[in-house]
LUMGU-941887 format. One line per 3 residues: number of its first residue (from 1); their letters; for each residue y, z, x of N, C-alpha, C, O. Coordinates in pm, whole numbers. Layout:
<nodes>
NUM	A	Y/Z/X/Y/Z/X/Y/Z/X/Y/Z/X ~ ...
</nodes>
This chain:
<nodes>
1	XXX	-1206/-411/-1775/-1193/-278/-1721/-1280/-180/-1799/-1347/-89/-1750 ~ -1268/-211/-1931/-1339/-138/-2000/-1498/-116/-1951/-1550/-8/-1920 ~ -1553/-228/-1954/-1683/-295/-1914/-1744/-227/-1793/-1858/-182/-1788
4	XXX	-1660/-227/-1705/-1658/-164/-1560/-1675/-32/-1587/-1777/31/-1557 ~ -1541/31/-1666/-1595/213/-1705/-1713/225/-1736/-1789/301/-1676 ~ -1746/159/-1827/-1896/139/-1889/-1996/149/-1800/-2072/246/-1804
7	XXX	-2011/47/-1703/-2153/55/-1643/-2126/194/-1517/-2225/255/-1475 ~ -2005/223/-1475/-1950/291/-1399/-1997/432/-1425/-2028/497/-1325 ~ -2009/493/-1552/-2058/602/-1648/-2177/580/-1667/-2242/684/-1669
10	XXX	-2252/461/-1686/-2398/491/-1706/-2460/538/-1586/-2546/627/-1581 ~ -2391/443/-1444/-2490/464/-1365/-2462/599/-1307/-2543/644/-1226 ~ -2325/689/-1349/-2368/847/-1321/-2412/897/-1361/-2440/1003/-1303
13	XXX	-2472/872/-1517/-2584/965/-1616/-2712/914/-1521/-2778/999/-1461 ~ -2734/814/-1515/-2842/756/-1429/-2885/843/-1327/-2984/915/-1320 ~ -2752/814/-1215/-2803/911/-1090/-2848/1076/-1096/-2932/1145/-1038
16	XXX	-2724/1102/-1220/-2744/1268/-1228/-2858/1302/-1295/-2917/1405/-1259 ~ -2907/1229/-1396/-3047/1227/-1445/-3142/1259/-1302/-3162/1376/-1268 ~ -3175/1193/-1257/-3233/1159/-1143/-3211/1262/-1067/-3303/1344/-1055
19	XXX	-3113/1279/-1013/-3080/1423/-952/-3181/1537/-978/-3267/1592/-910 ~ -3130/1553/-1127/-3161/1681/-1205/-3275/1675/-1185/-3311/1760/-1266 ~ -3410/1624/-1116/-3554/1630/-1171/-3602/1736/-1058/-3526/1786/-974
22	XXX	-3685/1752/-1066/-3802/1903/-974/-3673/1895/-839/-3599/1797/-839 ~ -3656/1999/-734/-3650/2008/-622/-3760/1921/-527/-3878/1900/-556 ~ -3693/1879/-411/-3819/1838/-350/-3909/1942/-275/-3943/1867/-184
25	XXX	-3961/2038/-252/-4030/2126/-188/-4151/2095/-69/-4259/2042/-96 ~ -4117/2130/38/-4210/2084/167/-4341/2095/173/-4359/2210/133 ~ -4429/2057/193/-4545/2077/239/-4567/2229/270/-4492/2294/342
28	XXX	-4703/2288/192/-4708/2369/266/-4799/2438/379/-4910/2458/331 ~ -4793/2477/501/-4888/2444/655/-4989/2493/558/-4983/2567/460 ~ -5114/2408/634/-5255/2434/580/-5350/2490/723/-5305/2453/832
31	XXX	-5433/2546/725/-5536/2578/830/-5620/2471/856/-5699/2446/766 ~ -5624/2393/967/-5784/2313/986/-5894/2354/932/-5837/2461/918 ~ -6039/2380/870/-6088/2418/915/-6210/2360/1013/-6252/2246/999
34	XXX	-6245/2423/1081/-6366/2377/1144/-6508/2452/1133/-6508/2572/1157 ~ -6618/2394/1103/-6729/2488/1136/-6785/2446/1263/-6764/2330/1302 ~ -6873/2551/1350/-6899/2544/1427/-7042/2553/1430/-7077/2641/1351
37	XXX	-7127/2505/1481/-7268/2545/1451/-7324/2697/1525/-7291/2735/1637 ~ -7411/2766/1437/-7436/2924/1441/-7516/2910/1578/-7616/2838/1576 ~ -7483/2966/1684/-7494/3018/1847/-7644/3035/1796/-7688/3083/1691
40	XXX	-7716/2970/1920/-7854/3004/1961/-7842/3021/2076/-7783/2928/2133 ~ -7891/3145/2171/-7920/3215/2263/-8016/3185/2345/-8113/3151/2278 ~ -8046/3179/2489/-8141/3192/2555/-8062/3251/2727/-7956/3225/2784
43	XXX	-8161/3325/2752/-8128/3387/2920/-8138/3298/2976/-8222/3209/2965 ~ -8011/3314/3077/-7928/3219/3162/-8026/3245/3264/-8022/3356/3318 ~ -8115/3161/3301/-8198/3120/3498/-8078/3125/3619/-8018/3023/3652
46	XXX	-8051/3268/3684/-7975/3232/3801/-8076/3328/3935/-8149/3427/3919 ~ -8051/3272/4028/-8148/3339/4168/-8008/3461/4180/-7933/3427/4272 ~ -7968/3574/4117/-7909/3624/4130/-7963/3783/4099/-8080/3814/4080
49	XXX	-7862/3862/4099/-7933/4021/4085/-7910/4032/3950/-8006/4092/3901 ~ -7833/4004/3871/-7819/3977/3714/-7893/3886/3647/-7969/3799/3690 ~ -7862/3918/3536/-7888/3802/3363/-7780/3819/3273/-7676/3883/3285
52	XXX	-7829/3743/3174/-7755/3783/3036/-7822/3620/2978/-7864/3520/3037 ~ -7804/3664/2808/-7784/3531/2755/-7682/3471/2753/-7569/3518/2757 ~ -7725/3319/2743/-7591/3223/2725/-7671/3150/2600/-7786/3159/2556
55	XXX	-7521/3053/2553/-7537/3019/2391/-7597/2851/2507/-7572/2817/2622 ~ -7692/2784/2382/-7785/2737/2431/-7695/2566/2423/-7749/2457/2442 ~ -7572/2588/2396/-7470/2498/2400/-7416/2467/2515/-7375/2355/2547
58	XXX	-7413/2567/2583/-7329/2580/2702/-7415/2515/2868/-7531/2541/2899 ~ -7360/2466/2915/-7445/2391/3036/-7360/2508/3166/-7241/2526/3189 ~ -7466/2560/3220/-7419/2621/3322/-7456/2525/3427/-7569/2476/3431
61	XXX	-7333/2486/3541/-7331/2402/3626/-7212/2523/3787/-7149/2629/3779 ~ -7233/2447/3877/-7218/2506/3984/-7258/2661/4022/-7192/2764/4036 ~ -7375/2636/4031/-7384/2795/4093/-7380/2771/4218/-7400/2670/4284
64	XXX	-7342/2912/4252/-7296/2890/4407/-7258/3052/4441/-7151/3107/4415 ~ -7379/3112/4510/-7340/3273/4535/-7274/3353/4446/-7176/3427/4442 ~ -7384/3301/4355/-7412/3394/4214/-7263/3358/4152/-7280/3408/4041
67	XXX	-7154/3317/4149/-7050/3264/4070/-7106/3098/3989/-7197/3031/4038 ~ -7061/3074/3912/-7090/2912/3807/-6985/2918/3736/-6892/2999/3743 ~ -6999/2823/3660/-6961/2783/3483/-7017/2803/3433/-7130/2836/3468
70	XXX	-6971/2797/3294/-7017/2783/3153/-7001/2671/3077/-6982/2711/2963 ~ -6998/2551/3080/-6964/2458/3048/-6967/2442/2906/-7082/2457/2865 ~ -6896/2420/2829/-6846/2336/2702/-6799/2218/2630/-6705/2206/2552
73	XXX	-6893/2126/2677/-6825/2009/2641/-6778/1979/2527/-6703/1882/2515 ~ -6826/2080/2387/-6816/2005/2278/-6696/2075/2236/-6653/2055/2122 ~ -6620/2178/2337/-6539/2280/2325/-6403/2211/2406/-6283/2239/2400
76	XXX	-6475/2114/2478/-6352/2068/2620/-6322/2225/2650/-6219/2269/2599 ~ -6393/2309/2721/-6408/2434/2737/-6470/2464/2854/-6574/2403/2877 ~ -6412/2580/2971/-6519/2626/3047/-6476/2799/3022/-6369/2843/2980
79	XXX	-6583/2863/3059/-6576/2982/3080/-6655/2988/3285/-6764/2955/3333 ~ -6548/3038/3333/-6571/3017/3501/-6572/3190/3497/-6479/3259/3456 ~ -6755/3258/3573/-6755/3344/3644/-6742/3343/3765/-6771/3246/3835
82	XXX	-6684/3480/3818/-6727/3487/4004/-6789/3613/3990/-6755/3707/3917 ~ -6903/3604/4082/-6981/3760/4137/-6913/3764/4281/-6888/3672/4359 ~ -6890/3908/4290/-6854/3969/4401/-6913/4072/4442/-6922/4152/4349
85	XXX	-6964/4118/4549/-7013/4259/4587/-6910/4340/4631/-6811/4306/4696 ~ -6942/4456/4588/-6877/4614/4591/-6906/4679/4751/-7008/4738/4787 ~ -6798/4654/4825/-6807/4700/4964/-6687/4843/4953/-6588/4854/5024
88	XXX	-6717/4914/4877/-6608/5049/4907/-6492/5006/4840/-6408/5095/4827 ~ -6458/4874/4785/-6283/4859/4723/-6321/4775/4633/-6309/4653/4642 ~ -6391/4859/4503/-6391/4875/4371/-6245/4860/4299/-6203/4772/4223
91	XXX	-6177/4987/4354/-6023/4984/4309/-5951/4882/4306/-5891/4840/4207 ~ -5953/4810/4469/-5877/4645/4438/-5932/4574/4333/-5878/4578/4223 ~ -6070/4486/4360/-6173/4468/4248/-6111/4506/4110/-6090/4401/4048
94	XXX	-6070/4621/4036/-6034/4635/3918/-5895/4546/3912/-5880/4441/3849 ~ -5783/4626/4007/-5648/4570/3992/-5675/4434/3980/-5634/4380/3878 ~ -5750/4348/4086/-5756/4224/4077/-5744/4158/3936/-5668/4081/3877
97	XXX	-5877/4239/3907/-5859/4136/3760/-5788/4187/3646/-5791/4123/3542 ~ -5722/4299/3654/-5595/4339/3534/-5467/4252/3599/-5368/4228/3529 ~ -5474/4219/3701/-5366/4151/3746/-5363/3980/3671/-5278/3921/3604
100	XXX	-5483/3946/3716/-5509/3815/3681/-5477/3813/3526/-5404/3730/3471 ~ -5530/3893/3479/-5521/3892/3300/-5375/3920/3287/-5316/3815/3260 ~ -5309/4006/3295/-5181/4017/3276/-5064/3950/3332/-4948/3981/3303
103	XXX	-5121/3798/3463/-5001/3737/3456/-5009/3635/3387/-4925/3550/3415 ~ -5088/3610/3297/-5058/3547/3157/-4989/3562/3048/-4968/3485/2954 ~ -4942/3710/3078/-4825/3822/2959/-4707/3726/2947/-4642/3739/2843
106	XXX	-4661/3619/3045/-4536/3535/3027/-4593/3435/2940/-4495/3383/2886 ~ -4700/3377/2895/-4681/3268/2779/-4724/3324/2676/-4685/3267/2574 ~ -4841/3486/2645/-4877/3518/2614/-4829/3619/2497/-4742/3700/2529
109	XXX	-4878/3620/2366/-4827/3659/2242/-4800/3860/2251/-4718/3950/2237 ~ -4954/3825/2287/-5058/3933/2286/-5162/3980/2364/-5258/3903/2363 ~ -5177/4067/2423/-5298/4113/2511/-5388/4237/2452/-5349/4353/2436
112	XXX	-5512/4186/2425/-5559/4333/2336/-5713/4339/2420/-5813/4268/2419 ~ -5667/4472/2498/-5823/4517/2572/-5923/4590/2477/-5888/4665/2386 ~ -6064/4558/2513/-6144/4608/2465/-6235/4658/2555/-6304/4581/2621
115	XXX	-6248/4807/2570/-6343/4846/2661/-6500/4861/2668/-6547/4942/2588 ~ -6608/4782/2769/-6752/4789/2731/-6792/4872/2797/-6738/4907/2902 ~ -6934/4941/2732/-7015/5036/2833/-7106/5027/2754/-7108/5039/2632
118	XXX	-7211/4996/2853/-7367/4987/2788/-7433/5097/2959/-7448/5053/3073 ~ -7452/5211/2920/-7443/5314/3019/-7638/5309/3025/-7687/5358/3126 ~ -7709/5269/2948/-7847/5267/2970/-7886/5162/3107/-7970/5183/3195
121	XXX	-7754/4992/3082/-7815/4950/3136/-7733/5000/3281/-7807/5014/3379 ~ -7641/5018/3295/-7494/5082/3423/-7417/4959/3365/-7377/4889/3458 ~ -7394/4926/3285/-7270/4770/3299/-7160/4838/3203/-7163/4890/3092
124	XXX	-7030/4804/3329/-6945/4834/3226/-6824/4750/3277/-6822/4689/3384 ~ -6734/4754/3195/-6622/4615/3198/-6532/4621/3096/-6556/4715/3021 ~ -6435/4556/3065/-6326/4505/3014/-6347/4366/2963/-6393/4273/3029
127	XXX	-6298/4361/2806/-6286/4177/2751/-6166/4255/2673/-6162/4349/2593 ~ -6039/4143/2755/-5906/4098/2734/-5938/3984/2644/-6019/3896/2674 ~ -5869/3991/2528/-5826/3886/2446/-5687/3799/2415/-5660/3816/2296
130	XXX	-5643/3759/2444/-5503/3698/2461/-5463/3593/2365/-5535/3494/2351 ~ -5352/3608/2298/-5298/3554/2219/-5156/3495/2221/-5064/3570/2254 ~ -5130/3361/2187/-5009/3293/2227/-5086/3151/2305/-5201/3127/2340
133	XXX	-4984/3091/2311/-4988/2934/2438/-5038/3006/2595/-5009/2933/2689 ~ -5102/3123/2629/-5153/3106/2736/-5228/3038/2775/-5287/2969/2692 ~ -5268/3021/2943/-5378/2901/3001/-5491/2990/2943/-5550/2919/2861
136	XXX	-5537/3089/2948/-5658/3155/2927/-5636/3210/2805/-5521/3238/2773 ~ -5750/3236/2714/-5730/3261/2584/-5834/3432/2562/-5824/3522/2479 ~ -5924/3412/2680/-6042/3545/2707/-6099/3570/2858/-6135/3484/2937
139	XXX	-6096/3706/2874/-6119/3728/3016/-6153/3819/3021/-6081/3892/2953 ~ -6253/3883/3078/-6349/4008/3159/-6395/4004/3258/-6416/3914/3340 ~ -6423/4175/3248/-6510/4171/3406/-6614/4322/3399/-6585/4419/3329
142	XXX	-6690/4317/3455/-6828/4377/3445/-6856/4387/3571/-6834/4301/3657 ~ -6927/4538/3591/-6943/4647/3708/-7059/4687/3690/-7108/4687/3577 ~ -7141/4737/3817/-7237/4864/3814/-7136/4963/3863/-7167/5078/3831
145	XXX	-6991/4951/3953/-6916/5066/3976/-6966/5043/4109/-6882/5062/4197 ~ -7114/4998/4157/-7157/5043/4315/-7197/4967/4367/-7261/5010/4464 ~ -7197/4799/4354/-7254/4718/4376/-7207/4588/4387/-7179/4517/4483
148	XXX	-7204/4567/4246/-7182/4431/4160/-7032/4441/4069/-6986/4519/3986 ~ -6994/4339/4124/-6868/4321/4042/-6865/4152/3962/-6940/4070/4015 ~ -6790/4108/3854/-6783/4033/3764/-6703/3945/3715/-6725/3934/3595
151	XXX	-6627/3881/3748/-6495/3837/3635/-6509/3668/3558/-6555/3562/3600 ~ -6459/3700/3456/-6477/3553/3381/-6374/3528/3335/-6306/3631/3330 ~ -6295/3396/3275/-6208/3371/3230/-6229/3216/3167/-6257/3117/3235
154	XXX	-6211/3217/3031/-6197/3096/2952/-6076/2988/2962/-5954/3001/2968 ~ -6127/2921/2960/-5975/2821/2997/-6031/2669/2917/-6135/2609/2944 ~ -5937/2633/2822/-5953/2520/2781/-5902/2383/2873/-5807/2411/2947
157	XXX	-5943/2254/2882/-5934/2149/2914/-5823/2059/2886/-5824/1943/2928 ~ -5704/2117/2801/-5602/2092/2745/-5465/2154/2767/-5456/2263/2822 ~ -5373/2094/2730/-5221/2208/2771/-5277/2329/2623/-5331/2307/2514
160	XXX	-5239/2431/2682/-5273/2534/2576/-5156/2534/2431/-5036/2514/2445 ~ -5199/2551/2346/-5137/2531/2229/-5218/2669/2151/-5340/2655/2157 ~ -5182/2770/2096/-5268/2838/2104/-5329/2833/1911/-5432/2881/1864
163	XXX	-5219/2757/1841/-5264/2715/1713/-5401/2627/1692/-5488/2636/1607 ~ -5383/2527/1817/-5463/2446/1801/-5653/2487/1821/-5748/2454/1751 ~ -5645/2575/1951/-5756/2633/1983/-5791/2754/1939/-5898/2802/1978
166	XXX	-5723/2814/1865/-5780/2951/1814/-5907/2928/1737/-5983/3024/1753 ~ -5946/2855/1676/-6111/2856/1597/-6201/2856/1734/-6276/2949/1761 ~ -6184/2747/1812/-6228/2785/1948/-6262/2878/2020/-6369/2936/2039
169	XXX	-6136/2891/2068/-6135/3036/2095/-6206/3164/2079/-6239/3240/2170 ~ -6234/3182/1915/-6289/3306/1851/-6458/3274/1846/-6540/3361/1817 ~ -6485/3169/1872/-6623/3106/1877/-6652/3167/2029/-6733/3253/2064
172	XXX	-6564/3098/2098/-6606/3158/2261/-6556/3275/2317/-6581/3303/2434 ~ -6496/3338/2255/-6470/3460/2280/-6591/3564/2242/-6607/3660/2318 ~ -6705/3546/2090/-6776/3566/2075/-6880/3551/2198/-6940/3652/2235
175	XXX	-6895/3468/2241/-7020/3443/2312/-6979/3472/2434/-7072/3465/2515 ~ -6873/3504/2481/-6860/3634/2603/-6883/3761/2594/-6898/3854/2674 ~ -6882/3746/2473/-6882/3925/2393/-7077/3928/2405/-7145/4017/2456
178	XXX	-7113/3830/2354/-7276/3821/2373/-7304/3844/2568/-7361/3936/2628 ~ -7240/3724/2620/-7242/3758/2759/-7273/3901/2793/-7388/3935/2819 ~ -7176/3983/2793/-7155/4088/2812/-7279/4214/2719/-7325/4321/2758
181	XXX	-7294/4155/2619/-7361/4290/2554/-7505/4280/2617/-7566/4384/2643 ~ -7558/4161/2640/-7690/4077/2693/-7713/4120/2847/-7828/4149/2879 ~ -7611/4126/2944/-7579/4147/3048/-7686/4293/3118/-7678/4410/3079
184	XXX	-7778/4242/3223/-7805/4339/3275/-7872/4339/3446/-7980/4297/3487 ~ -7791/4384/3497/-7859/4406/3674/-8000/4429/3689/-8056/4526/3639 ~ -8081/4300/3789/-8181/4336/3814/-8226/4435/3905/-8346/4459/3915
</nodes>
């Protein structure tokens, strides 16, 4: 019996030893990072009344009455424009696409507009940035006000996760932002 107390007592100094050592403490989240290679530019070839540059990454495929892609393969990425002409209902035209952008507000973190005007060349527009698990992560649209109307929207190739694609994201959100500053009616 004795014998028994004995090993009975060591092996609680044992365990409590053991016990007593560091806390275990979790992992703590780290950022991916990714680099992306630095955007080279060239004007986008469309039989249309516009231009702009596109990043020389991007494969523009389906044109079709002045609307296409932007293709991204290395992004699993498209950025999809449509051109529309301005027949007197401009006004719908706007709602349209604040509509489109804002019924993403249900998966969406965040919506932060940024307003463009480049008044030398007439282009002016809206780039929505969106934040959270939405399907679209960036979206605009670009006007002469009398003519020509614009809208684009980024959409990844994946269920949206919005942790996962944000380096993405801010890469191609950039180069809509180029879109747009590049952007001018012939």
């Amino acid at each position: 019996m004795i014998k028994c107390l004995s090993v009975c007592f060591a092996m609680t100094i044992a365990v409590g030893m053991v016990s007593c050592s560091d806390p275990v403490v979790p992992k703590p989240k780290a950022m991916l990072r990714l680099e992306y290679p630095e955007a080279q530019y060239e004007t986008a070839e469309l039989p249309c009344s516009f231009a702009f540059d596109k990043n020389t990454s991007a494969r523009l495929v389906g044109e079709k009455d002045c609307s296409f892609v932007l293709d991204y393969d290395k992004f699993n990425a498209s950025i999809y424009v449509t051109y529309k002409p301005v027949k007197g209902d401009l006004d719908k035209l706007l709602r349209d696409a604040q509509k489109l952008t804002y019924e993403h507000v249900v998966k969406a973190d965040n919506i932060t507009e940024q307003p463009f005007v480049n008044a030398e060349d007439g282009v002016y527009g809206m780039f929505y940035e969106l934040e959270g698990n939405a399907a679209s992560q960036s979206q605009f649209y670009l006007t002469d006000s009398v003519r020509h109307f614009i809208t684009g929207s980024l959409y990844f190739k994946v269920k949206p996760n919005y942790d996962s694609v944000m380096p993405a994201a801010h890469y191609l959100g950039n180069d809509i932002r180029k879109v747009m500053e590049s952007f001018y009616w012939k």
